[in-house]
N, C-alpha and C positions, 0 to 999 in steps of 0.2 A: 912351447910345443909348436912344430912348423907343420901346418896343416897342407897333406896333399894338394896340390892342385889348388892350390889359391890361387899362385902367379898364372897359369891359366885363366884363369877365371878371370882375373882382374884386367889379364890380356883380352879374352873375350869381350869382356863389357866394354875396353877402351873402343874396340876395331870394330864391334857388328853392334848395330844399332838391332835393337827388339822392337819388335812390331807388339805392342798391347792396345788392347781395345775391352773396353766394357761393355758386358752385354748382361740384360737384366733378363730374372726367369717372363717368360710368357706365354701367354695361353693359347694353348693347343691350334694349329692353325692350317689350311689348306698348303702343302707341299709346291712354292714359286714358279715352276716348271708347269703343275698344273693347273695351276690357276691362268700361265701363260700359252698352255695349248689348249682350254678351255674357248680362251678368247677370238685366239687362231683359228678356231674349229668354227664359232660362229658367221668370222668375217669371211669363211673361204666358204661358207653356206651362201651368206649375202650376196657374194659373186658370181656365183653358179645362180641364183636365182634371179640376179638381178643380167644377168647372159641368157638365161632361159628365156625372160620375159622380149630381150630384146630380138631373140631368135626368130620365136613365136611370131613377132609382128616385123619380122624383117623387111617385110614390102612396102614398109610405112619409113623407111629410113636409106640415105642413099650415100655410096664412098664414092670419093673423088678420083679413088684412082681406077676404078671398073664399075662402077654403079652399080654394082648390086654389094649386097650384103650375108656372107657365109657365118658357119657357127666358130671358129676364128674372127670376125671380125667382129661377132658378138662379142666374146669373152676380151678382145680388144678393149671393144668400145666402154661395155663394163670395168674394166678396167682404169681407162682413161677418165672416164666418170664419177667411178666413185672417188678416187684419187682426188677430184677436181683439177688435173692437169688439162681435161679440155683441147685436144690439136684441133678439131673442126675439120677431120678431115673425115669422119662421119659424122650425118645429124639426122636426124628425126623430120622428116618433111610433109607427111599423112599430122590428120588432126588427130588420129588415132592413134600415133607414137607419140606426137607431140604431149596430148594427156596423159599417155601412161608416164611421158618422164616428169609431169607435175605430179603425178597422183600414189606414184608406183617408185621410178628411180629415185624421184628425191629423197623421200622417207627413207630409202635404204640406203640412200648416199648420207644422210644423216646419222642414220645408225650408224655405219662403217664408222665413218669420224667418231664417231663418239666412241666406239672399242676400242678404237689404236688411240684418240686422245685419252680417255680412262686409261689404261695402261700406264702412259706414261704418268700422269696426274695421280695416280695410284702410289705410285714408283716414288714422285716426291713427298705426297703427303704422308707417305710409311717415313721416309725418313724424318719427316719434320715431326712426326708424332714418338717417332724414337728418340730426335734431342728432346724434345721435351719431357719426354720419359724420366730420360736419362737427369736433366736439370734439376725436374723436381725431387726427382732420386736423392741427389747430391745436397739438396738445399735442407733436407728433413733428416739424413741422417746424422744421427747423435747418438755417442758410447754405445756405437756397435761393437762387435764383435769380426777380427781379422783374423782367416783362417790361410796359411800361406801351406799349399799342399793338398791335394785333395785325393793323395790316397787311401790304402787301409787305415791308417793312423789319424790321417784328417778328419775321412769320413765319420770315424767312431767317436773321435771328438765332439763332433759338431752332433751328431745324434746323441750323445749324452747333455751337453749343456742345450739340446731344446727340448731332449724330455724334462729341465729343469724348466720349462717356462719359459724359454729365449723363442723370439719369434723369428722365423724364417728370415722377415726382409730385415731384421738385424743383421746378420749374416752374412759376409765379403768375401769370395774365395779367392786367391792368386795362385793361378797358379801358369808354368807355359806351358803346358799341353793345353792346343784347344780342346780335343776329346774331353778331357776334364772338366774343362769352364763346360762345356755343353752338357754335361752329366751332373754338374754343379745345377746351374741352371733349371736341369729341368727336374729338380728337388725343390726347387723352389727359392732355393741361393742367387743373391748376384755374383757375380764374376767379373775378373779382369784378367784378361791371359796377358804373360809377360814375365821380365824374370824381376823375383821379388829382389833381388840384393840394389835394385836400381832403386834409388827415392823417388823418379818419377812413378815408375808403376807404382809403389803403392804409395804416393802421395793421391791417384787416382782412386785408390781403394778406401780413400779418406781418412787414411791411418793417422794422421796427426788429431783427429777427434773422433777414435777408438778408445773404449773403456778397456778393451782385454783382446789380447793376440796369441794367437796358437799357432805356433811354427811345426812342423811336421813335414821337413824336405826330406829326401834321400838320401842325403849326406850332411856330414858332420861338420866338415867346412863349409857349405852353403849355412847351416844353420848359424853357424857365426855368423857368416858376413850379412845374413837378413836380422841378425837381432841386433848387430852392431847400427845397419840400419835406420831398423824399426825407434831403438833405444834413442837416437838420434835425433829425429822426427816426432819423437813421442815420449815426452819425460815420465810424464803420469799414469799410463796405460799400463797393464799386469800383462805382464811377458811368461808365457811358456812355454818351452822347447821340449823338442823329443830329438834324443839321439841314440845314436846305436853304441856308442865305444861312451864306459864309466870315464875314462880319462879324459874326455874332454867335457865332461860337466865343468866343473868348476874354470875351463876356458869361456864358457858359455856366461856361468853368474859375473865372470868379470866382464865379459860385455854387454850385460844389462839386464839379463832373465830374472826372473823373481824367482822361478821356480826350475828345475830340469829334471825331465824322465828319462830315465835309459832304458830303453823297450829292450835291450837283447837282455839286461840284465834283471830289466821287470817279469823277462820271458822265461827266465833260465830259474827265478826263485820260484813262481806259480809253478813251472815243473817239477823243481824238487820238493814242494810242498806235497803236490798232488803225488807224487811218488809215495812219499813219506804216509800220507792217509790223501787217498782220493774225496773224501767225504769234506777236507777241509779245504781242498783245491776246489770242489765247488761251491762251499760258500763262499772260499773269496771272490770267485769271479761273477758268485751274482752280485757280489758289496759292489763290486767295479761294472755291474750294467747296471746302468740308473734305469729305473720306470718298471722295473719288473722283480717279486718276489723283495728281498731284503736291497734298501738304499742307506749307503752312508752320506749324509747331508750335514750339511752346517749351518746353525740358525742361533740367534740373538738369545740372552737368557731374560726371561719376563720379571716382572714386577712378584708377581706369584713363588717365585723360583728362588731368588733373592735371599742368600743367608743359609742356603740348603747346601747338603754334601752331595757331590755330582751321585753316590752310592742311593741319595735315595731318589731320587728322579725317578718321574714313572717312563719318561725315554732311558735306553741302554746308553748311557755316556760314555763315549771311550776317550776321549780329551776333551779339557779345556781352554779354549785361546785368549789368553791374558796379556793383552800389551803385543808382544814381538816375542814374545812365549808360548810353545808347544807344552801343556803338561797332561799327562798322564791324570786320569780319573781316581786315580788311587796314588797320586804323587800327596806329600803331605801339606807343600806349600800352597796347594789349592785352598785347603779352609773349605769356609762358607762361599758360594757362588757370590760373586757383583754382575752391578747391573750394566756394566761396560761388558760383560765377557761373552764370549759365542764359543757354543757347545760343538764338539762333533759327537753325531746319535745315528744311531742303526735303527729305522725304523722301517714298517712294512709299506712298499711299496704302494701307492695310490695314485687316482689322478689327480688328487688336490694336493700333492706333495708337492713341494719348489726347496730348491738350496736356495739361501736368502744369501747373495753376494758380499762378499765383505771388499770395500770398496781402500781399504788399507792395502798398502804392498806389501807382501809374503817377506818372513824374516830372510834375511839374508847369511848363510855363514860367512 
């Protein structure tokens, strides 16, 4: 199958270089702008006061080019002073100027420096405290979780496997909208804006020691060329795709996905379900919101359990996964449970609920 706009695309990435950048969630913080006319506000206090003061005792100070001193050559002289630029073409020649600019000017010529140096000293220790953010970030993460997309589909993603107990800074989103990385972000996700089908951006997103990845692009040829990617960079990582068109699943498993959703056609049964009886279109769609009312999860069978028919389980068993085997609760080759097999069960929703991850790759047809 020849997917739209590939040769674009491929054209794109050869000719425009992406600008990606990582940026991790962070805590709530005064708006840069204000925090920089906060500062501006103080120093053009200190100038008008430290102009007042000179004003005040203008009689104690003399200019070179007409000897006396007006309120212009105050705000002058304050000028030149706190700066430490210094012309000497006014100075303080009363012992009563002279003290106020030990006792008075200097301290505020002090201050001054110290709000435009803070500034700048600010300016770099923010950024030095963001590499090492960023460092230690890189250095701790392990079989996280790569979420390439962060729209509708990513979103709901990513709030289903952390109502499973997935923690936030597990959690990587790519995507090239920055409005997204930033909305990502302040969810409490990190972020890397850029476009995913490049290996460097998400060799950034650490995807080569990713436990599990969730593609959810906008299109069905993008979702190739990131699993193509991904599969690339990441042999052992659990791939799943969303696409909109059934026909190009099975393009999708042959470049590396474990698993593939087709949302228009996940879209289109929930509605003829619900058609058919409304009553069963919403239980299925609470099975599919994890952390509320009825959750379908999949968890280990115990020591306890062992030798039993999935029928008498006091959980609702609706499959068994045996090997690289999907069977049915009431298929016959099940038998007696083993202690290799993991159940899928419909139980009631809780907070100590968790899907317990099966760290095997999904069968493949």
């Amino acid at each position: 199958m020849k997917l739209p706009g590939q040769d674009a695309i491929a054209r794109q990435a050869d000719e425009h270089l992406v600008t990606h950048k990582v940026k991790l969630p962070r805590k709530l913080v005064e708006h840069p702008f204000r925090q920089v006319a906060k500062r501006l506000s103080v120093a053009l206090v200190v100038l008008v006061v430290t102009a007042f003061v000179v004003y005040v005792d203008r009689d104690g100070y003399t200019d070179n080019s007409d000897k006396s001193v007006d309120l212009l050559d105050s705000f002058y002289y304050a000028t030149v002073t706190l700066s430490t630029t210094g012309y000497g073409d006014i100075t303080p020649v009363g012992d009563a100027a002279r003290l106020t600019n030990i006792f008075v000017i200097t301290p505020l010529r002090v201050l001054f420096l110290i709000i435009l140096v803070g500034t700048t000293l600010e300016a770099l220790t923010e950024r030095t405290r963001e590499e090492w953010r960023l460092n230690r970030w890189r250095s701790a993460l392990r079989d996280h979780t790569v979420v390439v997309g962060f729209g509708t589909k990513g979103r709901s993603a990513i709030q289903t496997v952390c109502a499973t107990g997935l923690r936030k800074d597990q959690v990587v989103v790519v995507d090239p909208s920055g409005k997204a990385i930033e909305a990502a972000t302040a969810h409490g996700y990190a972020g890397v804006i850029g476009d995913a089908t490049r290996s460097d951006v998400l060799n950034r997103a650490e995807l080569y020691r990713a436990k599990q990845i969730i593609i959810a692009t906008q299109r069905d040829d993008t979702a190739v060329l990131v699993t193509l990617t991904a599969r690339q960079l990441n042999r052992g990582a659990k791939i799943v795709v969303a696409v909109r068109e059934e026909e190009n699943a099975p393009l999708l498993k042959q470049s590396g996905a474990d698993a593939v959703i087709t949302s228009a056609s996940a879209a289109g049964r929930l509605l003829g379900l619900s058609v058919l009886s409304p009553a069963a279109g919403m239980v299925m769609e609470d099975l599919i919101s994890q952390g509320s009312g009825l959750d379908l999860i999949e968890r280990p069978v115990i020591k306890a359990e062992v030798g039993r028919n999935p029928r008498e389980m006091d959980d609702l068993v609706v499959s068994v996964l045996r090997g690289h085997r999907v069977l049915g609760y009431d298929d016959p080759a099940v038998g007696g449970l083993e202690l290799t097999d993991r159940l899928i069960t419909i139980v009631r929703a809780t907070p100590a609920t968790h899907v317990t991850p099966d760290t095997r790759p999904l069968p493949r047809d």
